[in-house]
ROMAR-376517 format. One record per residue: residue in one letter; x, z, y of N, C-alpha, C in turn. Coordinates in steps of 0.05 Angstrom, whole numbers, plus 5000, padded with zeros to 4 digits. Each point is the difference from the previous one (the first is absolute). Layout:
<sites>
AXZYXZYXZY ...
</sites>
This chain:
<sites>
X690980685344497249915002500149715007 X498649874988499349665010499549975018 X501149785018498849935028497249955001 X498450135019497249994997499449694993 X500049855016499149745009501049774982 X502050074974501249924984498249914975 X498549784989497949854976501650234978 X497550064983499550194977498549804985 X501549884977499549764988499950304968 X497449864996499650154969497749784981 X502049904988498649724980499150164976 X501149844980499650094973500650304991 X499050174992502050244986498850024974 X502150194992499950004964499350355004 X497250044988499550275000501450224974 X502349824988501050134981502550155020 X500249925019502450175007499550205022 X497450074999499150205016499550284980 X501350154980499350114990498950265012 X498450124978498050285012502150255001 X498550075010501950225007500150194977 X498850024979499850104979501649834974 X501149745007500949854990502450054980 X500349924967502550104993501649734992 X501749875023501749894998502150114985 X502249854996502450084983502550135023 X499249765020501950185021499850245012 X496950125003498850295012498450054981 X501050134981498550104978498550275017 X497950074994498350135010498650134984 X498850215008498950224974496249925002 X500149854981496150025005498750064995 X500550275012497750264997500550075025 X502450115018499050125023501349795025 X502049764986501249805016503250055016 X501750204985501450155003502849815006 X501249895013501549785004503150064987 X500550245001502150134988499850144964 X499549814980499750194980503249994988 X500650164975502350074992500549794972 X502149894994500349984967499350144988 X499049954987499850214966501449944974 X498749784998501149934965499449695001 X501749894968498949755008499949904969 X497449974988498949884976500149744990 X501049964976498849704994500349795022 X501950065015500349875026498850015023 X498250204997498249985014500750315032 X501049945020500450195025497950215008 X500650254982497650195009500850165027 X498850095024499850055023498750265001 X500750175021498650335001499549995015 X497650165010499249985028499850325001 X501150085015501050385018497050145015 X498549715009498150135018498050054987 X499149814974498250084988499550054979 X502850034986500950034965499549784987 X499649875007499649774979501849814994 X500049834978502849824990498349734995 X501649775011498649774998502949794989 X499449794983501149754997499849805022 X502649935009500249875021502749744994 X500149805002497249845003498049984979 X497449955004498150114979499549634988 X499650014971498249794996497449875010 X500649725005497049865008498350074985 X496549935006498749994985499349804965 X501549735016500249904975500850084983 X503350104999500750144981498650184991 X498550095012498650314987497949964986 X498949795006497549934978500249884976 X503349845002499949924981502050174983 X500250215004501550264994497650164983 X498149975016497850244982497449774985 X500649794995498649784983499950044985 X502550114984500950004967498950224981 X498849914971498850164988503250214998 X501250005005503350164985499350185018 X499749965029501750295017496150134990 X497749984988498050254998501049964957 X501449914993500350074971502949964993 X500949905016503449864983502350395003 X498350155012502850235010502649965012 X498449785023502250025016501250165024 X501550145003501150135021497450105031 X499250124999497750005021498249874994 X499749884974496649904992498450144979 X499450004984498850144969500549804980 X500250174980500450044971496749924993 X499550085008495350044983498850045018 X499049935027499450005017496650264991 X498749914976498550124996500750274993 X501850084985501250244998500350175019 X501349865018501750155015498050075028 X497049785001499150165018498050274988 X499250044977498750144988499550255017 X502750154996501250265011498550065033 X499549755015499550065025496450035000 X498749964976497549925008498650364996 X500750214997499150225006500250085030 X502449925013500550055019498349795019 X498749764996499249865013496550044994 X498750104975498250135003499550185013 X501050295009500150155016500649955030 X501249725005498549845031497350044999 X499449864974497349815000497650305011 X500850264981498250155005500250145022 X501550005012500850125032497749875020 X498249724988497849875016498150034989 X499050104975498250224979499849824987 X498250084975500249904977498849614996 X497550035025498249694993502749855022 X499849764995501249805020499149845010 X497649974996497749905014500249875025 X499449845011501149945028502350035013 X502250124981503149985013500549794990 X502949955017501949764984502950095005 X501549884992503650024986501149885005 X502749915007501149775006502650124983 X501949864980501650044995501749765003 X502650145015503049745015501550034971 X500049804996502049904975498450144973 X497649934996499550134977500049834974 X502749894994500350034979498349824979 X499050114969498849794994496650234999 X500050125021496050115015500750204975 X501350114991499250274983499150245024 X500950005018499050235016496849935005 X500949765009496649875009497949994977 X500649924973498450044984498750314995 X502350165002498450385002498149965020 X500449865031497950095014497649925001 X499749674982498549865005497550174984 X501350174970499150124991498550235004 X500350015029500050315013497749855023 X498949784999499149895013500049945033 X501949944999501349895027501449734997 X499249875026500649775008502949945000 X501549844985502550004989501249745009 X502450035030501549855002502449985004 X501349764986502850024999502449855012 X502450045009501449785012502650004971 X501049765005501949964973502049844999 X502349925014501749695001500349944984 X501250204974499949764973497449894987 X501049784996498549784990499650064973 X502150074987499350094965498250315003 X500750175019497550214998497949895012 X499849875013497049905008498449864973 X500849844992499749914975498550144971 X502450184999499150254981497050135011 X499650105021497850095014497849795001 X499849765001497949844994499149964977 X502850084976498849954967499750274990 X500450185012498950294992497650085017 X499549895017497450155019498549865020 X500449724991498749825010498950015032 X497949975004499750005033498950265008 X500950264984498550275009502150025027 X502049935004501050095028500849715015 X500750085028499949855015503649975001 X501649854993502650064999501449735026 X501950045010501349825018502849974999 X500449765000503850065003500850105035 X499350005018500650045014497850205028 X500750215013498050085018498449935012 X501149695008499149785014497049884993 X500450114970497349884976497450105005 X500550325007498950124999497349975021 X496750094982497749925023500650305016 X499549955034500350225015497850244986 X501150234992498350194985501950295009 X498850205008499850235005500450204975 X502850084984500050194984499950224996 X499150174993500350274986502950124999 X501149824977502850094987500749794993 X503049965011502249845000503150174985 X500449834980501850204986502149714998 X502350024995502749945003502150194984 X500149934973501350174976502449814995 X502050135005502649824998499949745006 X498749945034501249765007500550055033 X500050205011500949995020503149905011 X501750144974502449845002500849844994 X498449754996500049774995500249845015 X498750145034499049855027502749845016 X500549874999502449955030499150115018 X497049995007498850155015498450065008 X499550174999497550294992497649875017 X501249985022498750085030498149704996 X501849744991498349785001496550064970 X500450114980498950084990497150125008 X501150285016496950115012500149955022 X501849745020497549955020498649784991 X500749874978497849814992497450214990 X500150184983498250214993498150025019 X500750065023499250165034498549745004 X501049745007498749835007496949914982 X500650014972498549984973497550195014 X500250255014497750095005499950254973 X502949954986499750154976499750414998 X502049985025501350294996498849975032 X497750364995499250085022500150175002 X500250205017499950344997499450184983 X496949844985499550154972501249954971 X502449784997501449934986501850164987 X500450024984502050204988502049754985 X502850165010502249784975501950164990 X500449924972501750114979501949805000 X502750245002501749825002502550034977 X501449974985501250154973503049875012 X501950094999502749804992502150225006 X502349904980502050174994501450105023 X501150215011501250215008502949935005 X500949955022502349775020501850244995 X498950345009501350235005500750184983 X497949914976500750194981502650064989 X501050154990502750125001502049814980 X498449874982501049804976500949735023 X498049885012501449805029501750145019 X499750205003502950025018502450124990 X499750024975502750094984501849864995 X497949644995501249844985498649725006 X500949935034497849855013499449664982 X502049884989500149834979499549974978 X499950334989499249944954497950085023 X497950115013497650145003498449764975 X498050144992499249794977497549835017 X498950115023498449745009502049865019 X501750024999502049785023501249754985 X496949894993500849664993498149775018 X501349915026500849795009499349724983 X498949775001497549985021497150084999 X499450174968497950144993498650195029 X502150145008500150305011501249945022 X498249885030502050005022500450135029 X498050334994499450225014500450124993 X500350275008500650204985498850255022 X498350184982499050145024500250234995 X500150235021500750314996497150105003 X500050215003497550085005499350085029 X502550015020499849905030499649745001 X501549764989499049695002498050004996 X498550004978496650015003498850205016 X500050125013498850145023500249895026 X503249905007500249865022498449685002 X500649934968497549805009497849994993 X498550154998497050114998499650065030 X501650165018498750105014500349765029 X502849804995499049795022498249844987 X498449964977497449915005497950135000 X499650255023498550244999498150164976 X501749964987498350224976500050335012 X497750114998500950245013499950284976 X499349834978499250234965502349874991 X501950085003502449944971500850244988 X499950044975501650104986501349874973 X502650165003502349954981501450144976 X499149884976500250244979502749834982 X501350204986501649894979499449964975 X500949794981498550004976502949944987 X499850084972502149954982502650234995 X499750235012502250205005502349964975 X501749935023503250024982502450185002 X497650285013501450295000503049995000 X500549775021503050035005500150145025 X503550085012500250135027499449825020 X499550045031499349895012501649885017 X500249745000502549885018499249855024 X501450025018499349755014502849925025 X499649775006501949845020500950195024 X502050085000501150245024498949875039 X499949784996499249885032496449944997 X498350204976497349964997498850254999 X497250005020499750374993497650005000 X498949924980495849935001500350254974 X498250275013498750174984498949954971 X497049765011499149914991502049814968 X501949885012500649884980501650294978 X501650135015502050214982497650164988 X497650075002497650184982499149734976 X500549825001499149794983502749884978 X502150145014502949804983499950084973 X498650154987500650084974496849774980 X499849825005497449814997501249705000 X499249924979500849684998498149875014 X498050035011497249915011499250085020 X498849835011498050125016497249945005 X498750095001496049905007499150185026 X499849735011498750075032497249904994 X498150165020497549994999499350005031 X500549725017498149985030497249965004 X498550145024498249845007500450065034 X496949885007500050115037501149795007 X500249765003502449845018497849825014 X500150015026498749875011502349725018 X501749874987501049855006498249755002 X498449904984497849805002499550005033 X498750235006498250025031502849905020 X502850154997503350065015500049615010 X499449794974501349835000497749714998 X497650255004498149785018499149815035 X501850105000500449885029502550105007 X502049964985502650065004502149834985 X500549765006502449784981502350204990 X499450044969502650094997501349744975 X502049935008500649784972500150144980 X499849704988499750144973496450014991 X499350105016497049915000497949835016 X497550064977499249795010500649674996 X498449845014499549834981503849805015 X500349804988501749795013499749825029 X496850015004498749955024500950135020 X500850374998499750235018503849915002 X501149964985502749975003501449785018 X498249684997500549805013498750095027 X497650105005499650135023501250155029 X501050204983502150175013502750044999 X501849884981502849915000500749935014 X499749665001500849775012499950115036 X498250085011500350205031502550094999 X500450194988502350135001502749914995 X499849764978502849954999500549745025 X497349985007500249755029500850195025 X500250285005500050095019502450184997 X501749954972502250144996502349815011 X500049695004502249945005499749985038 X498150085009499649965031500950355006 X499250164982502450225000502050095000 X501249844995503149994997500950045022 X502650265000500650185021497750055023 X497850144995497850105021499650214985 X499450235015498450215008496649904989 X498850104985497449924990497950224996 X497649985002497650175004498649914972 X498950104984498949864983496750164991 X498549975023497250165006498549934979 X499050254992498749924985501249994966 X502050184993501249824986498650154970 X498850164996498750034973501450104988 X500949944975502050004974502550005008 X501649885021502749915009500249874986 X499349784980501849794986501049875022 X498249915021501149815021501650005012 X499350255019502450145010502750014989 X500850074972502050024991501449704995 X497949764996502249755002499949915027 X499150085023501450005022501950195003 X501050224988502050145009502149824977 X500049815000501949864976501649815019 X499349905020500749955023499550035032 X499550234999499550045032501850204997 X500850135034501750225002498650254994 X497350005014498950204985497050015009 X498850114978497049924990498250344998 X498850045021497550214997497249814989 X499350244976497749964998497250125011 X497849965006498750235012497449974990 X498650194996496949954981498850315009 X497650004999498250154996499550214981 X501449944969498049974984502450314987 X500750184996502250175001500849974961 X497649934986500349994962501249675007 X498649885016502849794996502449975004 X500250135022503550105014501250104981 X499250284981500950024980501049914973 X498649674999500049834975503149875019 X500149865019501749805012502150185004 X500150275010502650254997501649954972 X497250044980501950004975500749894986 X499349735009499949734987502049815017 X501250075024500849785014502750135010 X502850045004501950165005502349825011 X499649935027503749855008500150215024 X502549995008500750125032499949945021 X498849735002498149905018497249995008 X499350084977496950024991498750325007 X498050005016498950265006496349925006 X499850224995496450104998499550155008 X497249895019499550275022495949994994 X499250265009497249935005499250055018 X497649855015499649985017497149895006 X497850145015497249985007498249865018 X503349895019498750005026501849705010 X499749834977500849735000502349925014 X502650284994501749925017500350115031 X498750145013499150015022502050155013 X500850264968502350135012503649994997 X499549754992502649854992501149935033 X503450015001499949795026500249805010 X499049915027500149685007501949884994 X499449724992502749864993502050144981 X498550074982501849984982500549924973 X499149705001500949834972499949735012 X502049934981500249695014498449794977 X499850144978497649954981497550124998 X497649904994497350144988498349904979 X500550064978498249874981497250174995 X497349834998498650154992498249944987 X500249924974498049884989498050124983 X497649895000497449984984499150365011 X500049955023499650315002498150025025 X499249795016498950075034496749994983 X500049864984496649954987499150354987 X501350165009499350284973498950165027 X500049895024499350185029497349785012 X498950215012497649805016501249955021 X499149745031501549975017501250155012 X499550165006499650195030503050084984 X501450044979502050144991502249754996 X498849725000501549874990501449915030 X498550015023500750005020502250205012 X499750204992501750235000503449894990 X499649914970501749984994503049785003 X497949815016502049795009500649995019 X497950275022502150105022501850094994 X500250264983502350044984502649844996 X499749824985501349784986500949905031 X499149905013501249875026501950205006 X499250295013502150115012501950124987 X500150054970501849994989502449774989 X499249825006501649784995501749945031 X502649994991502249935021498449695007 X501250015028499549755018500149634987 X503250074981499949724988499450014971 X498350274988499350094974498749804997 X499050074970498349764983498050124980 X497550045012497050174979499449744982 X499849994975499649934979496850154993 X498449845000495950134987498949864985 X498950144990499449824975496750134999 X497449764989498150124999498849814972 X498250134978498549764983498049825014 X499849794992498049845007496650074995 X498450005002498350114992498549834985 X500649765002498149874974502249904977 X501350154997502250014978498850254988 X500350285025498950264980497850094988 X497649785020497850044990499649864961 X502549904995500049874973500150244983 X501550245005501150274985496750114996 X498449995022497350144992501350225031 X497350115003500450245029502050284994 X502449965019501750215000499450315029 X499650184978497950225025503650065019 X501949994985502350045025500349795026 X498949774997500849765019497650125019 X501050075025497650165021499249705021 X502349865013499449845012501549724987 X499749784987500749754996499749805023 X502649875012499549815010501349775006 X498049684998500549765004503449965017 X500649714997502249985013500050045035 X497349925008499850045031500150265005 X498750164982499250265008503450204995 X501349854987502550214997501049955027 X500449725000501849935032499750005021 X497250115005499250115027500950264992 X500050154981499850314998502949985014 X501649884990503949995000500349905027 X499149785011499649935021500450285036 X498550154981499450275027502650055005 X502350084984502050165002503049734993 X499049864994502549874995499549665018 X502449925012499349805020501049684974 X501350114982500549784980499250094980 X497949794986499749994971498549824983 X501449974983500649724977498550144981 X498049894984498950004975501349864982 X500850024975501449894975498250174981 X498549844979499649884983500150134972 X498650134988501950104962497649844979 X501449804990497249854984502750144969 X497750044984500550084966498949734987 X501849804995499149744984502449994976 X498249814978501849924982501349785005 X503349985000502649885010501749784984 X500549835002502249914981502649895026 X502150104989503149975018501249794982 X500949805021502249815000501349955010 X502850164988502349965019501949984974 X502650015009502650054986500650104976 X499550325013499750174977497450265012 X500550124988497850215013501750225018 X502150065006501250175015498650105028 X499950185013498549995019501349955026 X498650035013501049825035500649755000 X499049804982499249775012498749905016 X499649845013498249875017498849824989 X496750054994497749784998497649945009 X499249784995497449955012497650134984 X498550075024497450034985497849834994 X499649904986497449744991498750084989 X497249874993497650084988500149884968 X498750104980500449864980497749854992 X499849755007497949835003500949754981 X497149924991499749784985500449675026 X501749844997499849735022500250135024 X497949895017500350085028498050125004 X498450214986498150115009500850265014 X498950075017501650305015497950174988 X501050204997499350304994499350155027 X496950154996500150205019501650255008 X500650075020501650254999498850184990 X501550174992498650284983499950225024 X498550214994500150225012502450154994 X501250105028502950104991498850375001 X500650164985499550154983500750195020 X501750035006501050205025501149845026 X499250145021501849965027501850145007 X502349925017502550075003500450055028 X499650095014500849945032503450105012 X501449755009502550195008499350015029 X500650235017499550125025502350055013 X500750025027501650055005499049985037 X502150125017500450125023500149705019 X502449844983501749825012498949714991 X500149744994501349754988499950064974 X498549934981501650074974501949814987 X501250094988502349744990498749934973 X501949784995498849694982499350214973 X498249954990500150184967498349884987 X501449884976499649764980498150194976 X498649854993498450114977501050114972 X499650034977501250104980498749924973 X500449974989499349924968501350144972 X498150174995501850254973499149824979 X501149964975500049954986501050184974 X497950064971500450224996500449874972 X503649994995501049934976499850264976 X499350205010499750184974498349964983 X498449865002497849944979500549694993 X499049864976500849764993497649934995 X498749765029496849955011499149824974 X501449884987498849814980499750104978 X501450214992500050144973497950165004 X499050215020498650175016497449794996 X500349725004496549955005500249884971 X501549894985499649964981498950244978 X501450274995498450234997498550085001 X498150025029497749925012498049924985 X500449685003499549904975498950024967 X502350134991499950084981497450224999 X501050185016498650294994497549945004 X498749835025496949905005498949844972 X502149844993498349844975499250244978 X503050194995499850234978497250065003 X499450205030498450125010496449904989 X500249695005497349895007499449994959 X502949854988500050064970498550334992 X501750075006498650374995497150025004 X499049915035496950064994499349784989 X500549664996498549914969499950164976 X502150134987499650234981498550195002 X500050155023498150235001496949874999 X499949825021497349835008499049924967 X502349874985498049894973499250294975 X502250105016499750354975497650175010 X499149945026498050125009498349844989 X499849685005497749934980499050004979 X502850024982499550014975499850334991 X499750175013499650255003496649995002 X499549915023497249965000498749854980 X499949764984499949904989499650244970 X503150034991499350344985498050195010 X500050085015498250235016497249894995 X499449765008497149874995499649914960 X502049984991499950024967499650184988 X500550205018500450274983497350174998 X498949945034497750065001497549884988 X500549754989497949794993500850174971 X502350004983500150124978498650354999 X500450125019498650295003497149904995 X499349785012496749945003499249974973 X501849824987499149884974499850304976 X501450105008500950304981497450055013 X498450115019498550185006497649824990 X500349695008496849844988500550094960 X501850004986501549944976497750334993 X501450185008498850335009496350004992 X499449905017497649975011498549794978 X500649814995498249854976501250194976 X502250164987500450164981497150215005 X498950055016499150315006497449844989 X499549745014498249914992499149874979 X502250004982499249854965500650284981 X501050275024498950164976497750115003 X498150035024497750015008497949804982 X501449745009497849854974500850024969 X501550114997500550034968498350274988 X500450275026497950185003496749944987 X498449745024497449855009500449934963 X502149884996498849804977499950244977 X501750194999499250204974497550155014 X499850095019497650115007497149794994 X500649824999497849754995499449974970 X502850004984498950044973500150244988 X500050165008499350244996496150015003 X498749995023497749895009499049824980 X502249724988499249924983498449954968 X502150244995499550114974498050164999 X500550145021496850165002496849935005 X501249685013496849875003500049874965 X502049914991499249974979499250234986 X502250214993498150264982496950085012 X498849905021497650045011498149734988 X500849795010498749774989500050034973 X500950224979501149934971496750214998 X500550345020498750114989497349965016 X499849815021497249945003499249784974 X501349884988499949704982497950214975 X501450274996499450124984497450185004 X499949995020497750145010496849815000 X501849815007497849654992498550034976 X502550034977500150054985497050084988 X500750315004498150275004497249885006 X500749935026497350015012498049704986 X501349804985498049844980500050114982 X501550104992499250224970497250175000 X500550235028497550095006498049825009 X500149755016498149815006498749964968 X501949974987498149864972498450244986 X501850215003498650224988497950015014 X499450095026498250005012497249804987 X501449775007497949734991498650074976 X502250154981498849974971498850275001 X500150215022498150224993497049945023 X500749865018497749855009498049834986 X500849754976498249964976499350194987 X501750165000498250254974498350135018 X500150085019497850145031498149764988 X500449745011496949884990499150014979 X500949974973499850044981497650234992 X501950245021498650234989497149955013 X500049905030498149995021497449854983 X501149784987498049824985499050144982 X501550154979499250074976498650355019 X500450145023498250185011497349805012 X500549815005497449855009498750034979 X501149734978498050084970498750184994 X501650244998498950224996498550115013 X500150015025497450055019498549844987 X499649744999497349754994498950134968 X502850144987499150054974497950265001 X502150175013497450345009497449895015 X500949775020496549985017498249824975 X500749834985498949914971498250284985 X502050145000499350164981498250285010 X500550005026498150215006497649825008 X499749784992497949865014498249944972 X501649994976499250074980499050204984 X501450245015498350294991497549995012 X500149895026498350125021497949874980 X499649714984498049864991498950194988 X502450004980499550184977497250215009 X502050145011498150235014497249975001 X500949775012496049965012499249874980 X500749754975499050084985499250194988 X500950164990499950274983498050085015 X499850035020497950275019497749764999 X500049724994498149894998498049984967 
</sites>
């Protein structure tokens, strides 16, 4: 153990040499699926070192290809048409065969798709997605090659939402997540669906299909090198049908089942130091198709750091604590309260003598049990903050991001705790967020009590007669030194234009070291995180925001010119219905106008036979006239004749009276 009182100088470090505990270095090849530190040779391909793992059946390539290589591995129009070794011959062909089997997903959620959606991992050039889009469901896809992405834009344009990477993806809640021959593609699985988990993608009501060839079937263990999917760097998992169970069920799926597909009605073999039921009822099957749901790992790893997830923020967060509190561990006895997941715990048992973890939480104890494994390393649970642990006994205590999840009255509790468990010249390590850093995340309902720097150091103050606050600021860095190796010694400066000073930033978390005694000298720390390459990364950035803002100019002008159509189309509907409408009305007046000369002709045949009636009636006028002269005629010549009879009787009468005279 270091002399207490002895400077703990921690400058620069390189966070590449802190690997995860899940990590597959070349020197500790590791099984990643259950993290198995001991796997066996198997075989070795194309150069390539295949690895067995005993605990969970599964066979992995070790050391595995980068990602670069792998993308620019599945770029090529050859490995989906050239027939190369683990790629396709006709990519269209050859998925044909699966799409009965992948309709009968579709109807397992009934026939409309209406408000569901799909997510298919590696789909290829969207032929699955095209059936569903069909089926009317919301159709999205993830895809690293660049030439199938491609194809999928000139066959199906913007009907799906496609991404090269998970990362792409808008946070969206699926239905069905299917993964058809690419699970063994993953280096690793696990980084895959906790990006999923984080995506908000896969929730309890999620169902995932999962397809890939059969590690156990009797054809791979007959003949663990011709096996015909054992091509290396295509194929760099290999899973039994215990492997996929074991890792389904550490990311709590609680509905798995495991069926075989492809029967190759051979005998059933398997590895004499392997005894999974499950896998020997399946060995006669080139395939397998698992069907999970139920996993409530989302909720497990919402207030629980597990790497791997979550964002890069949550990682710079909570790392850097631990690997600052791993070299002040070195040879000590350590407490690590609080410890959640055990990632932490476990890289303090990387150098301390030995490291308990202790938590509350018993589904976490279970994740850090099965996830975290040295002979120094142990896990305990515990309710009562330690209380029944005994005095003095750690000469370490780490406990971070954990006193804010209790209201006082408990947090008080717990650093009595922490005091009397810590040996006399021990050293409590606390850590709390700042609160106007968390209030940036938006309101977290787990954070019960948050508090300021005064308010932590009176709390620490009660129980501990020394204590130092240090500092965790998350800024962007540039290092100048030598080379980049770590444990250098540098300054820290501001990056300022002339001589203008920069305000200090809010440091993101507080640190308090505590102790009984004096504390000794302890120098600050600076991680620096060479696994990523910051210029290429913001240059990318870059890229993808300009892509991005390009994309909605496209959509934005396709929407207008959409509208634009939409308002043409309708103005053309209008013109068709005015076009309609004056037709109805020039055969209406073509109606008016034969009905008018119709009317016509008949006022003429009327005017013709009143003309004729005119006619008539001067005809009879004249007749009349001329039988009217003859009426006088007669009238005159009956006058006469009266004048002639009154003459003449006026003449008798003479007569008469002559005569009688």
């Amino acid at each position: 153990m270091p002399v207490q009182n002895a400077p703990l100088t921690a400058a620069t470090v390189d966070f590449t040499e802190q690997p995860d505990v899940l990590s597959h270095s070349i020197e500790t090849p590791q099984c990643p699926l259950c993290g198995n530190l001991e796997p066996l040779p198997l075989c070795k391909v194309d150069g390539f070192h295949v690895l067995r793992c005993t605990q969970c059946a599964a066979d992995f390539v070790s050391p595995a290809p980068d990602e670069a290589t792998l993308r620019a591995y599945y770029d090529r129009a050859d490995w989906f048409e050239g027939g190369e070794r683990g790629g396709y011959t006709n990519y269209d062909e050859q998925t044909v065969p699966q799409m009965p089997f992948f309709d009968a997903i579709l109807d397992s959620f009934g026939a409309d798709g209406a408000n569901r959606s799909v997510l298919d991992i590696g789909c290829g050039y969207g032929t699955h997605l095209d059936q569903a889009y069909r089926r009317g469901w919301k159709c999205f896809g993830v895809e690293v090659s660049a030439h199938a992405r491609e194809v999928i834009r000139t066959r199906h344009g913007n009907k799906f939402f496609i991404a090269d990477d998970v990362e792409q993806l808008i946070p969206h809640e699926f239905d069905l997540i299917v993964l058809f021959d690419v699970i063994e593609h993953l280096v690793d699985p696990y980084h895959l669906f906790y990006a999923l988990f984080a995506k908000g993608a896969i929730t309890p009501k999620t169902t995932v299909v999962i397809a890939t060839p059969n590690a156990r079937s009797a054809s791979a263990v007959s003949n663990p090198a011709g096996w015909a999917y054992r091509h290396p760097p295509s194929h760099l998992v290999y899973f039994s049908a215990q492997a996929l169970t074991t890792f389904l069920q550490r990311l709590h799926f609680d509905a798995i089942e495991v069926q075989g597909a492809h029967d190759e009605a051979a005998e059933v073999q398997h590895y004499p130091d392997e005894s999974y039921p499950i896998n020997d009822r399946l060995a006669s099957f080139g395939g397998l198709v698992c069907r999970a749901s139920g996993s409530n790992f989302a909720g497990f790893m919402q207030e629980r750091y597990v790497p791997g997830t979550w964002s890069r923020i949550a990682e710079y967060e909570h790392l850097p604590r631990y690997l600052f509190a791993r070299d002040i561990a070195e040879g000590r006895h350590a407490l690590d309260f609080g410890c959640g997941t055990g990632y932490g715990t476990a890289i303090l048992a990387q150098k301390a003598e030995s490291v308990v973890g202790i938590d509350i939480d018993t589904e976490a104890l279970a994740w850090a049990r099965g996830h975290h494994k040295k002979p120094n390393l142990s896990y305990v649970q515990r309710a009562d903050f330690g209380a029944s642990l005994p005095a003095s006994s750690f000469e370490l205590i780490t406990c971070f991001e954990m006193i804010e999840h209790v209201a006082e009255p408990a947090q008080r509790e717990a650093v009595l705790n922490f005091s009397r468990l810590l040996k006399q010249t021990g050293l409590a390590i606390i850590s709390t967020p700042n609160p106007e850093i968390t209030k940036l995340y938006g309101a977290n309902p787990y954070h019960i009590r948050e508090m300021n720097r005064g308010e932590f150091e009176e709390l620490l103050k009660e129980h501990f007669e020394y204590v130092e606050i240090f500092e965790q600021y998350i800024q962007a860095s540039v290092l100048i030194a030598q080379t980049a190796a770590p444990g250098q010694l540098s300054q820290m400066r501001h990056l300022a234009w002339g001589d203008k000073q920069q305000s200090n930033p809010e440091p993101a978390v507080y640190i308090a070291m505590c102790s009984h005694v004096p504390l000794p000298r302890l120098d600050g720390a600076s991680y620096m995180d060479f696994r990523i390459n910051f210029i290429k990364q913001e240059l990318q950035a870059a890229e993808q925001l300009n892509r991005t803002r390009f994309d909605y100019f496209e959509v934005a002008e396709k929407a207008a010119t959409k509208d634009v159509l939409a308002d043409l189309h309708a103005r053309n509907l209008r013109v068709a219905e005015l076009e309609a409408e004056l037709h109805a009305h020039n055969l209406r007046g073509a109606e008016l106008e034969s009905a008018l000369h119709t009317r016509n002709l008949r006022v003429l045949e009327l005017e013709s036979e009143l003309h004729t009636r005119n006619l008539r009636v001067l005809e009879l006028e004249s007749e009349l006239h001329i039988r009217n002269l003859r009426v006088l005629e007669l009238e005159q010549i009956e006058t006469e004749t009266k004048a002639e009879l009154a003459r003449y009787d006026w003449v008798r009468k003479i007569d008469r009276l002559l005569i009688k005279r």
